[in-house]
N, C-alpha and C positions, 0 to 999 in steps of 0.2 A: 785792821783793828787799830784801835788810836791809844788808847793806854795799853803799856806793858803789866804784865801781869807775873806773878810770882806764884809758885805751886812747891810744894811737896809731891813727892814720887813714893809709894812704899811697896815694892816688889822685890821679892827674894832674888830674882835671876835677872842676874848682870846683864843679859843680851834681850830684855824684854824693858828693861831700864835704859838702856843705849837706844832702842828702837824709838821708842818713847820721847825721849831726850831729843833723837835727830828729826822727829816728826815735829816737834815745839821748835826747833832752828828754823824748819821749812814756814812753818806759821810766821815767824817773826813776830811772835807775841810775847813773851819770855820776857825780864829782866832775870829773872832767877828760878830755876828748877835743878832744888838738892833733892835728892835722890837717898833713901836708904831701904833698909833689907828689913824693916820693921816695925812696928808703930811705937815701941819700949824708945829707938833710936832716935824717933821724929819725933818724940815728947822732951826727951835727953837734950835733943838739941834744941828745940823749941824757946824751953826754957833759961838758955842761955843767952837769946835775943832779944832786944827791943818791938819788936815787929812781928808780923806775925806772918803766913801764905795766905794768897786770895783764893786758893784750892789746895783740895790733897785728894790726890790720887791717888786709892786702895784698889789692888791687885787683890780677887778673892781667891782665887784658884791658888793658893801658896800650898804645898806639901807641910810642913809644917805648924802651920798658924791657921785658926779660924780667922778668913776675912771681916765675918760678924762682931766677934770678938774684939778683934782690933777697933772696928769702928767704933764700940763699947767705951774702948780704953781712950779714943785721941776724943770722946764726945761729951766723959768724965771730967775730961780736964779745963778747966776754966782759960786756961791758954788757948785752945785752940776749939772749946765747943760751938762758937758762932760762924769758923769756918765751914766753907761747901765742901761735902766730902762726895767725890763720886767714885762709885766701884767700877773697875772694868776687868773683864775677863773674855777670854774667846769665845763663853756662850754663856749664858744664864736659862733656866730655868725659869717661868711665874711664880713657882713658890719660892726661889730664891729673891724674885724683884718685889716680891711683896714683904718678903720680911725684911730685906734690907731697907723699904721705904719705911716700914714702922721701926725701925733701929734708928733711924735719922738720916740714914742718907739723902742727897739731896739728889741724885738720878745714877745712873748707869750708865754704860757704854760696853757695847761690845767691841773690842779687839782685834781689828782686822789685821791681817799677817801684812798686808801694800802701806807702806810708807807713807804713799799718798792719800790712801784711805784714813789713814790714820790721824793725820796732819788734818784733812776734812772733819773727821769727827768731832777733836777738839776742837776746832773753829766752833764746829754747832754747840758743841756745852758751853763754851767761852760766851756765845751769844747769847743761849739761850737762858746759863742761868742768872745770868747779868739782868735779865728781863722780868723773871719772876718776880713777884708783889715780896716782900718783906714780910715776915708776921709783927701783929701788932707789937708795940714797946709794951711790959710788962704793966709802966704806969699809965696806959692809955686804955681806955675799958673801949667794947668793942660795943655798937650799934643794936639795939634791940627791937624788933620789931612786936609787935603786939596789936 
């Protein structure tokens, strides 16, 4: 990968967050991934920056917190709603990947337990959502056929 990249982390449990963390060192893509236990945290801090993350990584499986929810709240915010948010968890359901794609998420990722797998994964989101078409600018009217 030729630019470094910058992410948010939002996962309640520290050992899923370190996993995470030492998978993004094995990439070598990283300039920066802060990590918090919430999406309330990564708005908190958000806000106190200049800048902003080129991703944020929602953990849906949290005991606590609806994943959905959260993507609700960091999607509200004008800070951060043009950010790529992708959920990952150890499994997803279809009707889980369906309604987080009409919530805004921009994809998923399943969780594999191998370090290495892991590191692989986000290599492929890092590629692939980089490649994705943009949606139109709001002052730009879209193409009509007739």
């Amino acid at each position: 990968m030729r630019q470094k990249i910058s992410c948010f982390l939002i996962d309640e449990q520290r050992d899923n967050r370190n996993q995470f963390f030492l998978a993004l060192d094995l990439l070598q893509a990283t300039k920066a991934c802060i990590c918090f236990d919430n999406a309330a945290h990564a708005l908190s801090y958000a806000a106190q920056q200049t800048g902003k993350p080129d991703y944020i990584f929602l953990h849906t499986r949290q005991p606590t917190v609806d994943g959905c929810r959260q993507l609700e709240e960091l999607l509200q915010s004008p800070l951060l709603a043009d950010v790529p948010v992708v959920f990952y968890a150890a499994s997803f359901n279809p009707e889980d990947m369906t309604r987080m794609k009409f919530l805004g998420a921009t994809d998923w990722m399943v969780k594999p337990s191998n370090l290495h797998a892991l590191r692989d994964g986000l290599k492929l989101i890092f590629e692939t959502v980089r490649q994705r078409p943009q949606p139109l600018s709001p002052t730009l009217s879209a193409a009509v056929l007739v």
